[in-house]
BALOBA-1460 file (C-alpha; in Angstrom, 3 decimals):
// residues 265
<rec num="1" residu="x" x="77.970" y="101.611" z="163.774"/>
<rec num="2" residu="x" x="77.646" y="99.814" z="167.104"/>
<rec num="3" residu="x" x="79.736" y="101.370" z="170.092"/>
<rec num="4" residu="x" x="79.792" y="99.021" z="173.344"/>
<rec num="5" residu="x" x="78.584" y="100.077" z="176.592"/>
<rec num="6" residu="x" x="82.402" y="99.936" z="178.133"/>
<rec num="7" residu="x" x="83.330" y="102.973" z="175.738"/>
<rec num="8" residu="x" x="84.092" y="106.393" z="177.269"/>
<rec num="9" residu="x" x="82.358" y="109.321" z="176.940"/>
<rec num="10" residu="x" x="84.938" y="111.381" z="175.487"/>
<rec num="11" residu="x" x="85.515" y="108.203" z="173.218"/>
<rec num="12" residu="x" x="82.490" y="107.469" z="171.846"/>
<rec num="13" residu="x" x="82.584" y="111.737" z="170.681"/>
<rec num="14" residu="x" x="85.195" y="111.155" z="168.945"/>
<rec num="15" residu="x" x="83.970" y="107.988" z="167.236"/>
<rec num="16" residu="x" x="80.705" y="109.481" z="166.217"/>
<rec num="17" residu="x" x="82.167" y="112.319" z="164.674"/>
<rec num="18" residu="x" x="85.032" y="110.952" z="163.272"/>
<rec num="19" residu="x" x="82.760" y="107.798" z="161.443"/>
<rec num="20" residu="x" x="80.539" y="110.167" z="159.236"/>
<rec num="21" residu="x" x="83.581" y="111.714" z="157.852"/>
<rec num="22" residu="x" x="85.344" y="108.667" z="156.815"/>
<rec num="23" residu="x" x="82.359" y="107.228" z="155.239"/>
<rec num="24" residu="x" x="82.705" y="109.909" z="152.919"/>
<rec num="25" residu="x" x="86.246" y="108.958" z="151.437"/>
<rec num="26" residu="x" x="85.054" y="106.469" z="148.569"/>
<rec num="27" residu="x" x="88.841" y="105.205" z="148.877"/>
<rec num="28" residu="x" x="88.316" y="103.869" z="152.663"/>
<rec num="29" residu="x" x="86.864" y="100.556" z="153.305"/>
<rec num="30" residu="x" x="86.368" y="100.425" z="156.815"/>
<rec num="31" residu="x" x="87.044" y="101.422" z="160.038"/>
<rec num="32" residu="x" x="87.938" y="99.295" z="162.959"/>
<rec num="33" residu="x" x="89.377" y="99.332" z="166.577"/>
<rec num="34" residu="x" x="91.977" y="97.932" z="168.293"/>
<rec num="35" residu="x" x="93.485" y="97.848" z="171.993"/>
<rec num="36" residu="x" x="91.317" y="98.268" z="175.036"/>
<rec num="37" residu="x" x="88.147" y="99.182" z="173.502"/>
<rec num="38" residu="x" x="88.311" y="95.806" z="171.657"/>
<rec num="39" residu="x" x="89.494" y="94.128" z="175.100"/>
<rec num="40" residu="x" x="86.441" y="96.116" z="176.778"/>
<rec num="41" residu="x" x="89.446" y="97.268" z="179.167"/>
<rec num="42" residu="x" x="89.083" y="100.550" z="178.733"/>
<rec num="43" residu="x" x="89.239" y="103.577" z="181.459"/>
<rec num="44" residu="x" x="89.883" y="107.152" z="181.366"/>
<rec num="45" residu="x" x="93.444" y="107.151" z="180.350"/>
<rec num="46" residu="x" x="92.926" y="104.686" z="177.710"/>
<rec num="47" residu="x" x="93.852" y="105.981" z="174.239"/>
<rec num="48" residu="x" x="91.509" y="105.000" z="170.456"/>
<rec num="49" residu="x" x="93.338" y="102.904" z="168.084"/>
<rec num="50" residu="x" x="91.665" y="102.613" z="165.351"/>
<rec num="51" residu="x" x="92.809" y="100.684" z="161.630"/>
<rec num="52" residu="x" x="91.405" y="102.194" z="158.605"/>
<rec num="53" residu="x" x="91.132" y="100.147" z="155.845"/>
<rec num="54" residu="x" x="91.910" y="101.880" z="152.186"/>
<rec num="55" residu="x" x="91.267" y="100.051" z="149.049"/>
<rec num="56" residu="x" x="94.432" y="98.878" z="147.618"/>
<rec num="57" residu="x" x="95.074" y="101.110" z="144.873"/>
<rec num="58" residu="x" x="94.424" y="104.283" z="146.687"/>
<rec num="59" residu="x" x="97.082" y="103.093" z="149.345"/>
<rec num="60" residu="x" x="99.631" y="105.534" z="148.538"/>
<rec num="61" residu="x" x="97.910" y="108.460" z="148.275"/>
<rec num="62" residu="x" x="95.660" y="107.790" z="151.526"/>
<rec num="63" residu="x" x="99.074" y="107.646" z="153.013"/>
<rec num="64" residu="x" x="100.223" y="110.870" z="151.304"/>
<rec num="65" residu="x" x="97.314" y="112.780" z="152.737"/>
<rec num="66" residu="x" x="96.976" y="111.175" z="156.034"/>
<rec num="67" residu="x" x="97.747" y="114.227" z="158.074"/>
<rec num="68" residu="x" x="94.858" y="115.933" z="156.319"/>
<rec num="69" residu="x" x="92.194" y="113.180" z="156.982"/>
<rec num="70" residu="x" x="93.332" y="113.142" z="160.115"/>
<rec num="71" residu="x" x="93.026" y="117.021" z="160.981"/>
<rec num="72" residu="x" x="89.539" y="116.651" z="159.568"/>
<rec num="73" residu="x" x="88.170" y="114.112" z="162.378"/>
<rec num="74" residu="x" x="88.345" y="117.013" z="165.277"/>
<rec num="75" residu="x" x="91.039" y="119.102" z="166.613"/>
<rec num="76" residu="x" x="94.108" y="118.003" z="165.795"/>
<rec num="77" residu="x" x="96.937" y="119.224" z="167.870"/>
<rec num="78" residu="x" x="100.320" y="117.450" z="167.104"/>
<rec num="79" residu="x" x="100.837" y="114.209" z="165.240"/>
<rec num="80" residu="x" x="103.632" y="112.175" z="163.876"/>
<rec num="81" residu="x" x="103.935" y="108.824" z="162.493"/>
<rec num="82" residu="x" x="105.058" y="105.603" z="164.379"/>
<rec num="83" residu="x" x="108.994" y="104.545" z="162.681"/>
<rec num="84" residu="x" x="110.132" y="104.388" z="166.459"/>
<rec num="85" residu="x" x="107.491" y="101.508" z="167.268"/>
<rec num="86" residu="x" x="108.201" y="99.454" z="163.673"/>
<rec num="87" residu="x" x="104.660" y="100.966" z="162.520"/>
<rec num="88" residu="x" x="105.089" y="103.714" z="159.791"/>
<rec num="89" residu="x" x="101.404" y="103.295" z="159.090"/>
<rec num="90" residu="x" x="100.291" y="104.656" z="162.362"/>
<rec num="91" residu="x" x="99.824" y="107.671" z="162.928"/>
<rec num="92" residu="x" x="99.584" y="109.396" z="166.708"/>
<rec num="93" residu="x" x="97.501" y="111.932" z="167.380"/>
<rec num="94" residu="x" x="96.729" y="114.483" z="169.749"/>
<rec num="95" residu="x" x="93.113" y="116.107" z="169.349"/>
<rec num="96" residu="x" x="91.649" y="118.821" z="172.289"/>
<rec num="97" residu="x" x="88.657" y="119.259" z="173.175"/>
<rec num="98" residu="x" x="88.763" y="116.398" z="174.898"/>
<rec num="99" residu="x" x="92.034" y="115.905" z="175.127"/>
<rec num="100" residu="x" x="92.625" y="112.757" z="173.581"/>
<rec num="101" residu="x" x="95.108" y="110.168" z="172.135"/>
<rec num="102" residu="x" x="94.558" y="108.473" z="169.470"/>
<rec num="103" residu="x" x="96.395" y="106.068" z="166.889"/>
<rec num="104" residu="x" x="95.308" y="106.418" z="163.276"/>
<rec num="105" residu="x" x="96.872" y="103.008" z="161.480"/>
<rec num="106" residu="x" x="96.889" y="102.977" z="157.887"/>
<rec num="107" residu="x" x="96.391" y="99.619" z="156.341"/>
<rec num="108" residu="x" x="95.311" y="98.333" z="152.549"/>
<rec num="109" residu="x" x="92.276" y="96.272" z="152.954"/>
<rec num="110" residu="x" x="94.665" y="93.577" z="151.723"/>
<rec num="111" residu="x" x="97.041" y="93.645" z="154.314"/>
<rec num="112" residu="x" x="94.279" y="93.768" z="156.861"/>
<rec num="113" residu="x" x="94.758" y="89.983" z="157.671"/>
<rec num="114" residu="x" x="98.017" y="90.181" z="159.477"/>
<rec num="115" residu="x" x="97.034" y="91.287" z="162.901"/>
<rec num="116" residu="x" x="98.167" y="90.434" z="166.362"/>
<rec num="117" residu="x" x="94.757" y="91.432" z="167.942"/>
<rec num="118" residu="x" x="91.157" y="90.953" z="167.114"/>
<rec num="119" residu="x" x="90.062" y="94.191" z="166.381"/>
<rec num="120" residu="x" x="85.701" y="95.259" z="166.274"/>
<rec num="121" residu="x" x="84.484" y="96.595" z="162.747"/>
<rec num="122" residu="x" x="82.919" y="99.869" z="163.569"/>
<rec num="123" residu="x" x="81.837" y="100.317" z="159.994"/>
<rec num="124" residu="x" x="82.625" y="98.938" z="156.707"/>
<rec num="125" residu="x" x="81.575" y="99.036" z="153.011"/>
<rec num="126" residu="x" x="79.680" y="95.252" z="151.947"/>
<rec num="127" residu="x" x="81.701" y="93.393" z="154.932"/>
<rec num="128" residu="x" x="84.467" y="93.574" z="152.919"/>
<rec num="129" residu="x" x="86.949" y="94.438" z="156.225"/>
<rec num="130" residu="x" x="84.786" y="91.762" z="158.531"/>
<rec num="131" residu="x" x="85.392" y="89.118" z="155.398"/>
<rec num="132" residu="x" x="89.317" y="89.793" z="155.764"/>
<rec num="133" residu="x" x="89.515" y="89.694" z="159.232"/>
<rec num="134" residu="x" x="87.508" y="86.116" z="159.218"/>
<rec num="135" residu="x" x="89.842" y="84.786" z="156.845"/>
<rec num="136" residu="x" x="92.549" y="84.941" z="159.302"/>
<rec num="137" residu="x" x="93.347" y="85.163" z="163.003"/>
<rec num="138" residu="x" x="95.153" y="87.478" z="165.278"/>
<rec num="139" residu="x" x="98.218" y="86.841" z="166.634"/>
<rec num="140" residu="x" x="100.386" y="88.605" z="169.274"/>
<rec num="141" residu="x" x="103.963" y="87.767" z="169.218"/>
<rec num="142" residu="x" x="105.010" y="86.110" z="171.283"/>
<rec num="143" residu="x" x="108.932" y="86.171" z="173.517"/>
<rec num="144" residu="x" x="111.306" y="83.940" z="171.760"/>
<rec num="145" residu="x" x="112.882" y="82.694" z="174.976"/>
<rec num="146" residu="x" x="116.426" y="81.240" z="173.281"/>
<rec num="147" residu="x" x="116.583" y="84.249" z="172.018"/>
<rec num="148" residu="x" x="116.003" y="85.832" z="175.660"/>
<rec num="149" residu="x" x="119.067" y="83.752" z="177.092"/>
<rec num="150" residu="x" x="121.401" y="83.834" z="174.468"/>
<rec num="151" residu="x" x="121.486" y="87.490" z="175.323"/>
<rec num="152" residu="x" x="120.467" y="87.669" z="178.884"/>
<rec num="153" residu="x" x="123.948" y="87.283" z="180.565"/>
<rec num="154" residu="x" x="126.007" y="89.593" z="178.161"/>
<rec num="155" residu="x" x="123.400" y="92.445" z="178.846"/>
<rec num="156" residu="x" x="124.081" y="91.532" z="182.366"/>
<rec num="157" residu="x" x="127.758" y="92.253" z="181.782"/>
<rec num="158" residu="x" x="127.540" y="94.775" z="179.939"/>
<rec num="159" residu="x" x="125.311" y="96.741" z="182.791"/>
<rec num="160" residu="x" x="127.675" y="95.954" z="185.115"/>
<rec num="161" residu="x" x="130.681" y="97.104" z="183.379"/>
<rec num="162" residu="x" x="128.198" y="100.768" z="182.765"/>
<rec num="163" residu="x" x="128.248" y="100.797" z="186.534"/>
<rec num="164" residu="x" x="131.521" y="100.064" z="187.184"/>
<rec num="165" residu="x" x="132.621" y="103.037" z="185.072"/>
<rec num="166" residu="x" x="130.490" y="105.044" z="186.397"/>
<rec num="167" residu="x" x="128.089" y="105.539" z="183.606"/>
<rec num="168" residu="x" x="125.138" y="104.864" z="185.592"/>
<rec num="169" residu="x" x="122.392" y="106.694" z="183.069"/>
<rec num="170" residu="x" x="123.536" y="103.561" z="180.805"/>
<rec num="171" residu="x" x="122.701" y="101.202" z="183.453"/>
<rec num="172" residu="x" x="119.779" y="102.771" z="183.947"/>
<rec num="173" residu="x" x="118.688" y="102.693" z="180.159"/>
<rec num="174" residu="x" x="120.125" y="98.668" z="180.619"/>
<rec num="175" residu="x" x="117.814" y="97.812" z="183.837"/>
<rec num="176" residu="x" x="115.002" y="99.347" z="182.372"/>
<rec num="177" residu="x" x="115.602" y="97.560" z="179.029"/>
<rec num="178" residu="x" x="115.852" y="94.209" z="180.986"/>
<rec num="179" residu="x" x="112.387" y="95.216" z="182.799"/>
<rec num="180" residu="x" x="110.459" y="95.775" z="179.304"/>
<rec num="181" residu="x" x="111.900" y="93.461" z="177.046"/>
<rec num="182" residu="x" x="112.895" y="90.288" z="179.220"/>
<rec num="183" residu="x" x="110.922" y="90.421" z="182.663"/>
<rec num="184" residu="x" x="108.031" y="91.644" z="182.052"/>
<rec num="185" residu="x" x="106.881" y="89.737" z="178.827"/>
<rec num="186" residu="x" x="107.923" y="86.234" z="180.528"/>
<rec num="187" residu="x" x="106.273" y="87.241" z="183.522"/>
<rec num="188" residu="x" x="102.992" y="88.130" z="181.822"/>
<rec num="189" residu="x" x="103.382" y="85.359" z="179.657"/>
<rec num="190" residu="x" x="103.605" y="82.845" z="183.183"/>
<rec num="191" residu="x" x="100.713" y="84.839" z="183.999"/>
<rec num="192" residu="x" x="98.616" y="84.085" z="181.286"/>
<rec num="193" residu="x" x="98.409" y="87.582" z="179.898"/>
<rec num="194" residu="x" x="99.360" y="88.790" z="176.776"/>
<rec num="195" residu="x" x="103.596" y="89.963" z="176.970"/>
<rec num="196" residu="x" x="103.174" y="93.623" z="176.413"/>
<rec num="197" residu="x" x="106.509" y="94.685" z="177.908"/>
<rec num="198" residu="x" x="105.256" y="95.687" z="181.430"/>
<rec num="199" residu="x" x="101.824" y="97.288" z="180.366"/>
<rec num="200" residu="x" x="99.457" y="97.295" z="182.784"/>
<rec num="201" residu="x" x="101.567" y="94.679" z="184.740"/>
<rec num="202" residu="x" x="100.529" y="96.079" z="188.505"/>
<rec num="203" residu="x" x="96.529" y="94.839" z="187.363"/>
<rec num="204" residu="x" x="97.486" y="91.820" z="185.737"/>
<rec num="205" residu="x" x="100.459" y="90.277" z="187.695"/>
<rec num="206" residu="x" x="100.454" y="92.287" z="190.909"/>
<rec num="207" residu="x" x="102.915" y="89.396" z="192.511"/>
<rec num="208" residu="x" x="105.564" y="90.041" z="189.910"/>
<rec num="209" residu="x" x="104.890" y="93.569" z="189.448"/>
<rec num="210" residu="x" x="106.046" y="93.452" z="193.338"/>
<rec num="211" residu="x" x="109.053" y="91.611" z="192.268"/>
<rec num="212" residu="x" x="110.056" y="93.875" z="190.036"/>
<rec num="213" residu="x" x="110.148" y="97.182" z="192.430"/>
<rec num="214" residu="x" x="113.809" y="95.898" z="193.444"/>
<rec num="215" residu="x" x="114.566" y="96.568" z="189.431"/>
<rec num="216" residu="x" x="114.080" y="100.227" z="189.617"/>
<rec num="217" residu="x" x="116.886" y="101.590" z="190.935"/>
<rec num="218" residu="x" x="118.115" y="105.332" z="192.185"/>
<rec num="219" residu="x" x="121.130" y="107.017" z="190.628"/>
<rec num="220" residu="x" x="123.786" y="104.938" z="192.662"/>
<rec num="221" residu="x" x="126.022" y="102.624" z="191.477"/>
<rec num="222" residu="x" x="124.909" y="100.007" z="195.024"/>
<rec num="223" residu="x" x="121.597" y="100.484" z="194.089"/>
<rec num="224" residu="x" x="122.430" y="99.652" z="189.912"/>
<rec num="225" residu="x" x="124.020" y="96.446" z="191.110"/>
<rec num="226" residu="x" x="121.278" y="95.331" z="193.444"/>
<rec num="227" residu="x" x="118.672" y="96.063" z="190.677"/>
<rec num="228" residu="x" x="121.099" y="93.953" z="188.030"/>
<rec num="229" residu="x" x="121.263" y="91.376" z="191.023"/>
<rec num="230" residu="x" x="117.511" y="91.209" z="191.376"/>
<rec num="231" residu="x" x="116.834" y="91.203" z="187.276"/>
<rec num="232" residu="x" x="118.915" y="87.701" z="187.336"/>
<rec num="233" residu="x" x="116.880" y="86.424" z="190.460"/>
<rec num="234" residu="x" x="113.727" y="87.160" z="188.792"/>
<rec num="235" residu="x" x="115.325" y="86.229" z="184.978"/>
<rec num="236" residu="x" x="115.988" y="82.685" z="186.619"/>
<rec num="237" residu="x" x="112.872" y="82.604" z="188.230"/>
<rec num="238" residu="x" x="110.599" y="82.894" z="184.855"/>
<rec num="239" residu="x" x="113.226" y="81.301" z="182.656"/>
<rec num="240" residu="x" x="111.921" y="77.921" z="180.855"/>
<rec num="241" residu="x" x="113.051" y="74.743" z="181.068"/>
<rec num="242" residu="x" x="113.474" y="73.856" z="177.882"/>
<rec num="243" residu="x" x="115.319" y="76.412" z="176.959"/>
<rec num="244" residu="x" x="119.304" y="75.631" z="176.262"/>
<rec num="245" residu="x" x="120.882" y="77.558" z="179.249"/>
<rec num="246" residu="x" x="123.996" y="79.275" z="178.583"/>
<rec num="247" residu="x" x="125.746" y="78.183" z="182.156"/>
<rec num="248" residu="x" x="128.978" y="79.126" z="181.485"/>
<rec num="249" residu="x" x="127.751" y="82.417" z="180.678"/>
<rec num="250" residu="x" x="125.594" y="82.878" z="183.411"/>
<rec num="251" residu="x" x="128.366" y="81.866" z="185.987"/>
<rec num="252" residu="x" x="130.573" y="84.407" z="184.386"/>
<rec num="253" residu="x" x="128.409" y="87.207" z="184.384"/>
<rec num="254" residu="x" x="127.093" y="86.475" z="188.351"/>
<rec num="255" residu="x" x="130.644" y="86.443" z="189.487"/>
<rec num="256" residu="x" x="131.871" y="89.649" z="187.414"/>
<rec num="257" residu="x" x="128.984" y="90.911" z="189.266"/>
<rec num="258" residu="x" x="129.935" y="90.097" z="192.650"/>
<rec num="259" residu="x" x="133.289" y="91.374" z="191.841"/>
<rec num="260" residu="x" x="132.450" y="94.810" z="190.770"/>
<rec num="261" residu="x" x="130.261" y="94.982" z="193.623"/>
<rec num="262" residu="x" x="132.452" y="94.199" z="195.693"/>
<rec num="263" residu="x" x="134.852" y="96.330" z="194.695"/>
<rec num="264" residu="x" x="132.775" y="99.365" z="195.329"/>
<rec num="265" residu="x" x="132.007" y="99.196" z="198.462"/>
C-alpha cells in the first residue's frame, strides 16, 4: 500500500487502518481512491472516496452488509447511501475521532471500468483492479450544451414568473440551480477545468467565480431579477457558437423580464 506525500494526516489514519481490515474480506478485490487524493488536491476539508472492488458474485451480499463493513473501519457515526446523487453504491460516512468524511462506493470488479476519474489502487489482490482500470479510461461527463439552451430561456421564465408572484424561495432554488448546473460547468469547462457544478470554482476560475457574485441574490424580488438578469449576461457570455440558439426564445424571456421588473418597481 503506497500513500502519497500530499495525503493528510488524519487521512492516511484512516487508510492504514481501514486497509488491513478489508484485506481480510476474501470477497473484496481491491481498494482504490478517488477525488482529491487522486488529483493530489487535497487539504484539510477534503473528504476520502474510496471504490472497493467485490468479486462479482459476492456483489449482493457485500452490498447487503455494507453498513457493517463499514462500521468496522473506525468509528462510524451516521451513514446513508447516495440515491440523491444517482450513486446507490456509495455510501457516506461520518467516522470521529478524527472527524472525517468519507465515501464508501461499492462496485463489482466488473463494473470497475466505467469511471469518470482515474482513481490510485491502494491495494489489490493479483492486479486484478489495476488490470480493469487499464483496460479502459476515465471519463467525466461532460455539459451537453444544446441541451443547456434548449432549456436555458424557459428556466429564465419560469424564475421570473416565481418572482413576480412573490415566491421568491423558488427563485432562489431557480438562481441557484442556474449557478450549478448551467454557469458554472461552462465556465469551468472555458476554463479548462473539469465542470463540477461550481466546486472549487473561486481556485480554479477566480474571474468567473467574480462574475458570478451578482447571481447570489438576497430575499428581494429587485435583487431576484438582477441575479436572473446577470445569469443571462454570463449564460451568453460562455454560450458556444455552435450551438443552435433558440432566439426567439431568448428575446421572449429578456423582455418578460424587463417587464416584470419593471413592473415592480
Amino acid at each position: 500500500m503506497k500513500i502519497p506525500s500530499t495525503a493528510l494526516t488524519p487521512h492516511r489514519a484512516f487508510i492504514s487502518n481501514a486497509i488491513p481490515h478489508l484485506a481480510l474480506d476474501q470477497r473484496l478485490v481491491g481498494v482504490a481512491v478517488a477525488g482529491s487524493w487522486a488529483e493530489n488536491s487535497m487539504d484539510e476539508f477534503s473528504d476520502l472516496d474510496l471504490i472497493i472492488a467485490v468479486e462479482p458474485e459476492s456483489f449482493e451480499q457485500v452490498m447487503f452488509e455494507r453498513q457493517s463493513i463499514a462500521a468496522s473501519l473506525g468509528e462510524l457515526l451516521a451513514s446513508f447511501t447516495g440515491e440523491h446523487v444517482g450513486e446507490p453504491r456509495v455510501l457516506i460516512c461520518l467516522y470521529n475521532s478524527p472527524l472525517l468524511h468519507v465515501d464508501l462506493k461499492f462496485i463489482s470488479l466488473a463494473d470497475a471500468e466505467k469511471r469518470v476519474d482515474e482513481p490510485v489502487v491502494l491495494w489489490e489482490r493479483d492486479r486484478r483492479l489495476s488490470q480493469v482500470f487499464a483496460s479502459s479510461t476515465g471519463a467525466y461527463p461532460m455539459p451537453n450544451e444544446q441541451w443547456i439552451e434548449d432549456r436555458f430561456w424557459i428556466w429564465i421564465h419560469y424564475g421570473v414568473g416565481k418572482v413576480a408572484r412573490g415566491e421568491l424561495f423558488e427563485a432562489l432554488d431557480l438562481i441557484s440551480y442556474l449557478r450549478g448546473t448551467v454557469l458554472g460547468p461552462l465556465g469551468l469547462l472555458r476554463s479548462g477545468c473539469k465542470p463540477s457544478g461550481v466546486r472549487k470554482i473561486e481556485q480554479l476560475a477566480p474571474t468567473l467565480a467574480e462574475a458570478l457574485k451578482g447571481t447570489v441574490a438576497l430575499y428581494e424580488p429587485e435583487s431576484c431579477y438582477s441575479a436572473l438578469e446577470r445569469c443571462i449576461e454570463i449564460y451568453r457570455s460562455l454560450r458556444s457558437m455552435t450551438i443552435i440558439p433558440h432566439e426567439f426564445a431568448e428575446e421572449a424571456a429578456v423582455e418578460y423580464l424587463k417587464t416584470m421588473r419593471a413592473c415592480q418597481i
